[in-house]
C-alpha positions, -999 to +999 in steps of 0.1 A: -648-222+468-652-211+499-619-218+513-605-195+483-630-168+486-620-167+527-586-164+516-591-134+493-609-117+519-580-123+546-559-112+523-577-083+513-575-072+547-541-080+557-523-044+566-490-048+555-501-063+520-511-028+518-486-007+529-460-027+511-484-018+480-487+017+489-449+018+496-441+001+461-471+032+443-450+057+462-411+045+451-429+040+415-444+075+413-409+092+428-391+075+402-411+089+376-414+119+389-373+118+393-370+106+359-394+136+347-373+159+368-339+154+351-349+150+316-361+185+318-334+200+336-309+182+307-331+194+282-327+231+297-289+224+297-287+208+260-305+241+249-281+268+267-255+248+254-264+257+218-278+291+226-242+306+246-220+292+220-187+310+211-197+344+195-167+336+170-190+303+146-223+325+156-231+320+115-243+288+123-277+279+109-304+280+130-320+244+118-290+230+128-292+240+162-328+230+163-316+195+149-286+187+175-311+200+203-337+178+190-311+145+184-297+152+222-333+158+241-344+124+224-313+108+233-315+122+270-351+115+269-345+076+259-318+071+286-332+085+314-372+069+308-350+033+297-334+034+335-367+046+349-383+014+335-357-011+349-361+009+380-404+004+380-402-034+363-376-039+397-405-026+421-429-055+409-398-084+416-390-087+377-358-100+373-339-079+352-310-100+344-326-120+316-335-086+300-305-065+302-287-096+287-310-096+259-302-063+252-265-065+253-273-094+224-295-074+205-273-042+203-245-061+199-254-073+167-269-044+158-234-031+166-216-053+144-240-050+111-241-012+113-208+002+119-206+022+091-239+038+100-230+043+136-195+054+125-213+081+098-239+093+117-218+098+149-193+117+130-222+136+117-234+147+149-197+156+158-197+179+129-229+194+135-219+203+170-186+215+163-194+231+131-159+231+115-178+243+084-214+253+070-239+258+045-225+277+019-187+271+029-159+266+005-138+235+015-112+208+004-125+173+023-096+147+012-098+152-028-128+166-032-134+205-033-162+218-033-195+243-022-214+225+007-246+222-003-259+200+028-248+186+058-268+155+077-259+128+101-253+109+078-237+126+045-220+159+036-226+171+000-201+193-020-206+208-052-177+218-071-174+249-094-177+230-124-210+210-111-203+180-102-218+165-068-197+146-044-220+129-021-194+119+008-204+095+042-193+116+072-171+089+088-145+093+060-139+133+068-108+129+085-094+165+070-108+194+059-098+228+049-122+257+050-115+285+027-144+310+041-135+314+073-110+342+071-095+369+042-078+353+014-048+366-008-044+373-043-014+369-059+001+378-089+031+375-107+041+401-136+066+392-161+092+424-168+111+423-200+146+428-197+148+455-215+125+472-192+140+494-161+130+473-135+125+500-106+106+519-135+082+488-139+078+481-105+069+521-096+038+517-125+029+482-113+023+496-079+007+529-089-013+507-114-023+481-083-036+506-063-061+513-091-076+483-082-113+489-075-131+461-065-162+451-042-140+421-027-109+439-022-099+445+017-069+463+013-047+482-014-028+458-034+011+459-025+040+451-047+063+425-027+090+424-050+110+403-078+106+364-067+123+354-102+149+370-124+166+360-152+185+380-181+158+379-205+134+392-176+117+394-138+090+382-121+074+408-095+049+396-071+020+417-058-005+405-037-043+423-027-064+408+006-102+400-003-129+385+014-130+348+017-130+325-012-127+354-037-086+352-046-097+339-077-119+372-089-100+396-074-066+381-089-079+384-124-093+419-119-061+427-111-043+407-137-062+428-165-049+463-147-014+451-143-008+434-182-024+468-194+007+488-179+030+463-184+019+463-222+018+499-226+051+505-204+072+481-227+060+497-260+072+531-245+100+516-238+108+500-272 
């Protein structure tokens, strides 16, 4: 007993046991603070990142941003405090070749039973960040056409017109076409009779078009002239701008005006 007691106390009272201690405090406590250091001034980067994006997708929806800012923090966060750790286990002689191959083991299976997951939920941050469409956005993805109800990291959901759901895992968007980003077209075609004067029917179809009065309606309707013609009759084409995702409304509104005239300017004519 006493032999081990004397040998505490030396040791106690050895200097450089000490300053290698204090040395081993001080690398630990610049490493954290290091580590503290950078995942703030990522996290101040992640957020100017989603603040000063391009005025031109500025509709984006605010709990999005929050959502991608949250994902990437934590992310950041888990990276940087992950290599601190190695780092502070490596002060105290650990060796950390036994658990960096664990790791690789573990995630690789992980790896390999959750593709799909990793696959959906990477596209779904891709998406999110990007934002190729929103909330509320018409759009074709593959076959389906829909409303988009919701967008997550893992699933987009559609709703078409006629209500059905489509419920569709984000790692099989591969194309999608957004019909509310930008002005649609109407277009209509007008059948003539033959026994019509065709410059006569196409002056009232355009003085009719411009009658068009409608709260999606861009621009005056134009006439762009006979796409079809035949000896029995024509086929004039007029066309009227709207706002997105509204070709459909402002087509029949104008389809009502235009087989009005038509009706009316064939029975004068007969």
């Amino acid at each position: 007993m006493k032999t081990g007691t004397y040998v505490l106390v030396t040791g106690l009272k050895d200097e450089q046991l000490w300053i290698g201690l204090g040395m081993s405090a001080l690398r630990i406590a610049l490493i954290l603070l290091a580590a503290w250091i950078a995942a703030k001034a990522l996290h101040k980067a992640i957020g100017r990142l989603l603040i000063d994006r391009s005025p031109e997708r500025a509709r984006i929806h605010p709990r999005r941003v929050q959502t991608v800012g949250k994902l990437l923090n934590n992310t950041v966060s888990y990276c940087i405090y992950f290599v601190a750790l190695l780092l502070v286990l490596g002060e105290f002689n650990i060796s950390l070749a036994p658990l960096l191959a664990g790791a690789g083991i573990v995630g690789l299976a992980i790896g390999f039973g959750a593709q799909s997951l990793v696959r959906d939920v990477i596209s779904g941050l891709f998406i999110i960040i990007e934002d190729p469409f929103g909330v509320g956005d018409e759009v074709k993805i593959g076959n389906y056409k829909g409303k988009v109800e919701m967008i997550g990291l893992r699933t987009t959901r559609l709703r078409s017109w006629t209500g059905e759901v489509f419920i569709i895992p984000n790692g099989q968007i591969n194309d999608v076409t957004n019909y509310s980003l930008h002005n649609a077209l109407a277009v209509v075609d007008v059948t003539v009779d033959g026994e019509v004067n065709l410059e006569r029917a196409m002056a009232v179809i355009a003085e009719t078009a411009r009658q068009l009065k409608h709260e999606h309606a861009v621009r005056e309707p134009e006439v762009l002239g006979v796409t079809a013609a035949s000896a029995s009759s024509a086929t004039v084409r007029v066309i009227a701008e709207c706002k997105p995702n509204t070709q459909e409304e402002v087509a029949r509104a104008l389809n009502v005006l235009l087989r009005r005239a038509i009706q009316e300017l064939q029975a004068a004519s007969g």
